[in-house]
C-alpha positions as CSV (number, residue, x, y, z in Angstrom):
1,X,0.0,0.0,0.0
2,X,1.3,3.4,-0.6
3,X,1.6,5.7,2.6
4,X,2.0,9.1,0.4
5,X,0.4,11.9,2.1
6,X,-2.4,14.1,0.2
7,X,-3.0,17.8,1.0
8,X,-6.6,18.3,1.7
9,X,-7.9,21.7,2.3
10,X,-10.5,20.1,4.0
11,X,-10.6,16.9,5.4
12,X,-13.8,15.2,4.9
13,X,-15.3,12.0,6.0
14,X,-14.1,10.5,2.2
15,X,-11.3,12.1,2.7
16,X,-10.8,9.6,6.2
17,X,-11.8,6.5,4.1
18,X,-8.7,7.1,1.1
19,X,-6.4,7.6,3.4
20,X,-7.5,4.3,5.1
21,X,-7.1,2.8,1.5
22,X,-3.6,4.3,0.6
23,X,-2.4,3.2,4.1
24,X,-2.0,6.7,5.5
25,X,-2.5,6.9,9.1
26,X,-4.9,9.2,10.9
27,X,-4.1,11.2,13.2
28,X,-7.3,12.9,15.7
29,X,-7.1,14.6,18.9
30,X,-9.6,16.0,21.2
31,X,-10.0,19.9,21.3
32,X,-12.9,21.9,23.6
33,X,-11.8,25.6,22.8
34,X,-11.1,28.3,19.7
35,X,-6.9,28.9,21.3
36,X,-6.2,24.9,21.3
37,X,-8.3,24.4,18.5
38,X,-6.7,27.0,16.5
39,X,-3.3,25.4,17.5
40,X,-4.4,21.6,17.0
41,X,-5.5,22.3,13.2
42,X,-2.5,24.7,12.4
43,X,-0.2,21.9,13.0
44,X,-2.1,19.5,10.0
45,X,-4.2,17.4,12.3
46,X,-6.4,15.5,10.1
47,X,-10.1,15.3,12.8
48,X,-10.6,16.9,15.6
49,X,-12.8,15.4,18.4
50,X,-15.2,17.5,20.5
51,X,-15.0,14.9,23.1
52,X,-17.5,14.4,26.1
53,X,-14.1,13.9,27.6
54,X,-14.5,17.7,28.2
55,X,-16.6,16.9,31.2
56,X,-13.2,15.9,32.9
57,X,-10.6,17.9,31.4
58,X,-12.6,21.6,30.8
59,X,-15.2,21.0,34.0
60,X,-13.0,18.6,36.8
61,X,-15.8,15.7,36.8
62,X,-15.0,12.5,37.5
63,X,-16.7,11.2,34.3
64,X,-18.1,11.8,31.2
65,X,-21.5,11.1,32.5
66,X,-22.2,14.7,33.4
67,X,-21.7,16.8,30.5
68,X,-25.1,18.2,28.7
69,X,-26.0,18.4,24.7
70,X,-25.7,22.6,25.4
71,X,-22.7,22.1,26.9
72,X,-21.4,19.9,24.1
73,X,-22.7,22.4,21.5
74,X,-20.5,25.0,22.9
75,X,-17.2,23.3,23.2
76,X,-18.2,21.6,19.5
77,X,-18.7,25.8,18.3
78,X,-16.0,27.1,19.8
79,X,-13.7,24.5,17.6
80,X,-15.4,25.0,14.5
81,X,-14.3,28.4,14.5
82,X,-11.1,27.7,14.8
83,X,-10.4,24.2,12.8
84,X,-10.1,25.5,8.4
85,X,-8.7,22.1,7.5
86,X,-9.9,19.4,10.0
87,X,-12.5,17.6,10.2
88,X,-14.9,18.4,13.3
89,X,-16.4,15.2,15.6
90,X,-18.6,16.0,18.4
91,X,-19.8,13.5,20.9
92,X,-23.1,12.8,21.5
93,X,-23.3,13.0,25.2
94,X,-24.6,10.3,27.8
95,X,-28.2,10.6,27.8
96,X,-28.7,11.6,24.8
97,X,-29.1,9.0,22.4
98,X,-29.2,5.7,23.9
99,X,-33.0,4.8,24.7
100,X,-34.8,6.9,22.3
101,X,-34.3,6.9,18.7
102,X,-35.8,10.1,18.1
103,X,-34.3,11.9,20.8
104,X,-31.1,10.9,18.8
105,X,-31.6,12.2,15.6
106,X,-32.7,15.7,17.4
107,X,-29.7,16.0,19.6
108,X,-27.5,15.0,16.3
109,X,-29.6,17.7,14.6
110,X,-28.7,20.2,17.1
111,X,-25.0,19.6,17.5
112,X,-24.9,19.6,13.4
113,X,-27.2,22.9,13.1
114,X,-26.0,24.9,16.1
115,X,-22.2,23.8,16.0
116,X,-21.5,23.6,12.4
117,X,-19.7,20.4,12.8
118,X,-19.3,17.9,10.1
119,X,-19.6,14.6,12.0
120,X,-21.1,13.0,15.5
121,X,-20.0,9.9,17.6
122,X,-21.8,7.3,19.6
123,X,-20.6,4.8,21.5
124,X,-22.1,1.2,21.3
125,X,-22.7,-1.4,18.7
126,X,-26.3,-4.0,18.4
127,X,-28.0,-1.8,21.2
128,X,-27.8,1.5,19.8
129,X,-28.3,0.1,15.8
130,X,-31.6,2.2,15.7
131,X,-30.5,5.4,16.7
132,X,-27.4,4.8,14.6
133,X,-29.7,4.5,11.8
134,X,-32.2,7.5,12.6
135,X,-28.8,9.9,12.5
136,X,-27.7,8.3,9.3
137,X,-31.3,8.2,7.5
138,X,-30.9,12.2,8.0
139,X,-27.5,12.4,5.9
140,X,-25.3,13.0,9.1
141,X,-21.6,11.2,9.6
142,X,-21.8,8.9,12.1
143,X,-18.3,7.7,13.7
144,X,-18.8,4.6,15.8
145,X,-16.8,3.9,19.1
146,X,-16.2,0.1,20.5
147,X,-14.3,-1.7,23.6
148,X,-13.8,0.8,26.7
149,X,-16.9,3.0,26.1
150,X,-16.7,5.5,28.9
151,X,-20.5,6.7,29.5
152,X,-21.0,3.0,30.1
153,X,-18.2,3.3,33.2
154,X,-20.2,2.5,35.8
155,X,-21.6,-0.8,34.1
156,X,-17.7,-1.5,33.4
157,X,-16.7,-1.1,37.0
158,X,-13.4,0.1,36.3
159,X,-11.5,1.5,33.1
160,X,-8.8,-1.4,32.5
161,X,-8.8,-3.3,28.8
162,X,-11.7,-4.3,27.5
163,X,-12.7,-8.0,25.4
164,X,-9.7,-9.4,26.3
165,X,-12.3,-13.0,26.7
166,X,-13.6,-14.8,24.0
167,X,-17.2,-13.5,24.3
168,X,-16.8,-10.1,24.6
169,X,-14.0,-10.0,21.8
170,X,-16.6,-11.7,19.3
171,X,-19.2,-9.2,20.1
172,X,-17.0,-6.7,19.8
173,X,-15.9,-7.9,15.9
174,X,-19.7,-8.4,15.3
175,X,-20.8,-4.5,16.8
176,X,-17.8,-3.2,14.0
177,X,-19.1,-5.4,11.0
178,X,-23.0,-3.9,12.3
179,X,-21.4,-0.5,12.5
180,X,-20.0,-0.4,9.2
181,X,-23.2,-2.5,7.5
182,X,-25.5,0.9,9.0
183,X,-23.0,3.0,7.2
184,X,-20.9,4.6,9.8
185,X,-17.3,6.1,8.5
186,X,-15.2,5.4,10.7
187,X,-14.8,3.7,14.5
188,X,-12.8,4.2,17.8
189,X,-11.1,1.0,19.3
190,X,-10.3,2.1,23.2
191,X,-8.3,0.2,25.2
192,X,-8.4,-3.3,23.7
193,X,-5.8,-5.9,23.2
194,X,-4.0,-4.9,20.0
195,X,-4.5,-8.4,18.2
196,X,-7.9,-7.9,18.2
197,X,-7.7,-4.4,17.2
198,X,-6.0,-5.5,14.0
199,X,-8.1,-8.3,13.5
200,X,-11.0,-5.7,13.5
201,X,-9.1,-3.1,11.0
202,X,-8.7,-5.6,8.7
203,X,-12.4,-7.1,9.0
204,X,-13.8,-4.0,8.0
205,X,-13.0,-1.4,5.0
206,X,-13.8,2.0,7.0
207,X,-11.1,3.5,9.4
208,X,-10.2,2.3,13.0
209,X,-8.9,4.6,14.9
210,X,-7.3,3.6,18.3
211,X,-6.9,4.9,21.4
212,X,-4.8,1.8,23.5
213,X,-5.8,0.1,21.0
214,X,-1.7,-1.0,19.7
215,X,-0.3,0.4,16.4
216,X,-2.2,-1.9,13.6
217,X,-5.3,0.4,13.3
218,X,-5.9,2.9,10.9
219,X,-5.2,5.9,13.0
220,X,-5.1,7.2,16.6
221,X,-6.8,9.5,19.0
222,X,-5.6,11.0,22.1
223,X,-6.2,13.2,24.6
224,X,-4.0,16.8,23.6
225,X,-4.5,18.0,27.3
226,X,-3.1,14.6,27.7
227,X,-0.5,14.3,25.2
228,X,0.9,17.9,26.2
229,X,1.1,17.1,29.4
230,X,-1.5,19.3,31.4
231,X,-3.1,16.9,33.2
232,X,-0.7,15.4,35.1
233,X,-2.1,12.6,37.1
234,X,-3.0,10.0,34.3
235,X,-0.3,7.8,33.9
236,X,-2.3,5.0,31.3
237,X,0.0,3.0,29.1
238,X,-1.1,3.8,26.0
239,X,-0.6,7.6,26.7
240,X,2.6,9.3,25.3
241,X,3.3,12.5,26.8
242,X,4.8,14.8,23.9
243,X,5.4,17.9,26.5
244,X,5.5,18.6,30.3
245,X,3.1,21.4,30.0
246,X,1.7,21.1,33.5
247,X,5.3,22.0,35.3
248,X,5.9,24.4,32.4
249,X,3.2,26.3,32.9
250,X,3.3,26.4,36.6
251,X,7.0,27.5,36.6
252,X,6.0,30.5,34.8
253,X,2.8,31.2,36.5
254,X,5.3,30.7,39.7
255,X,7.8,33.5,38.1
256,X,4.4,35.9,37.3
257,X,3.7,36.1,40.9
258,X,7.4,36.7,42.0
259,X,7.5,39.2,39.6
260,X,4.2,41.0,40.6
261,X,5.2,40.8,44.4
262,X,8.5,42.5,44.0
263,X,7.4,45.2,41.8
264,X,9.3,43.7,38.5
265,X,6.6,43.4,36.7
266,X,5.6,45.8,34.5
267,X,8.8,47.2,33.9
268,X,9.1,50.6,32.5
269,X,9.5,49.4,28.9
270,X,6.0,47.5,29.8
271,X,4.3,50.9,30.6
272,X,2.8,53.2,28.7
């Protein structure tokens, strides 16, 4: 397969599906605001995530559980301001699809009308295929996500790997064929072993993106708060940490203060 790079102006969801076909990696990361979004985009990212993952990053809560469609609109509008050649996913949040069909295609309506994004996300596989199929029926991009499905946390019990038995690895190959059968462009693999991950990137002929989910996928997703090293305390395996941002930016915020208190800051060249 040929791994040559195409520039895209805009990347689309077609655009995610030739690069799966050339063998050109994707790469995605989360973004919540216009400044990081701005930053994450400049530097050729191909999708950007609105992720419900906001609810622990952007407002300190434990999970993902919390977060509301509004709230999800606004972090999802902030970014499409900022992103010119990305394409823009937003997370559906908990609640908001998962028992009633209709209720799904409105809250996909709304984060597509109000946002201006260019794709949505659910997570689940058999027990969501008519919601899934609601949000397609009305032309929108649906990208699927599979194996450590965070809204479902406290079903889960705990956040380690997910389908590493026999039963729960089948289902999981089954929910990806489903998922691309209803027409979904694209699916998130978190935290599963990475045989199986490859396995499922090879069953199928849209992208799988990973997150844990080893290096034979299509692409992978991360965190940016995480990969730049702002949060601090999460330590997971899979996570890379590009930057130290965290002690970085309290160093200076540190040096701000000392400043301020000693009358160094402003200086006379800082004064008008």
């Amino acid at each position: 397969m040929s791994t040559a790079k195409k520039e895209y102006k805009r990347v689309t969801v077609k655009s995610l599906v030739d690069m799966k076909k050339r063998g050109e990696k994707i790469s995605m990361l989360t973004s919540y605001d216009y400044s990081m979004a701005k930053i994450v985009d400049g530097a050729n990212v191909d999708a950007i995530l609105v992720g419900d993952s906001a609810s622990n990053v952007m407002a300190g809560h434990e999970t993902t559980l919390p977060i509301t469609l509004d709230q999800m609109i606004y972090h999802a509008t902030s970014v499409v301001r900022a992103a010119k050649r990305a394409l823009v996913v937003v997370d559906i949040p908990f609640g908001s699809y998962q028992g009633d069909s209709k209720e799904a295609l409105r809250s996909a309506i709304r984060i597509m009308k109000e946002s201006g994004a260019h794709a949505v996300k659910v997570e689940g596989g058999e027990e969501i295929k008519i919601s899934i199929g609601r949000i397609l029926e009305a032309g929108i991009p649906v990208m699927g996500h599979l194996g450590l499905t965070p809204q479902s946390i406290y079903k889960f019990g705990t956040y380690t790997v997910r389908a590493k038995e026999e039963e729960e690895a089948e289902k999981l190959k089954a929910d990806a064929k489903l998922l691309e059968q209803l027409g979904c462009f694209a699916i998130v693999l978190e935290k599963i072993p990475a045989t199986l991950a490859k396995e499922v990137a090879e069953s199928v002929s849209i992208p799988v993106i990973g997150i844990g989910a080893g290096n034979h996928v299509d692409g992978q997703v991360l965190v940016v708060h995480d990969m730049l090293g702002m949060t601090h305390e999460f330590h997971p395996r899979f996570l890379r940490r590009y930057l130290n941002l965290y002690d970085e930016m309290s160093n200076a915020i540190s040096q701000y203060v000392e400043d301020v208190k000693s009358q160094d800051f402003p200086s006379e060249e800082e004064s008008y």
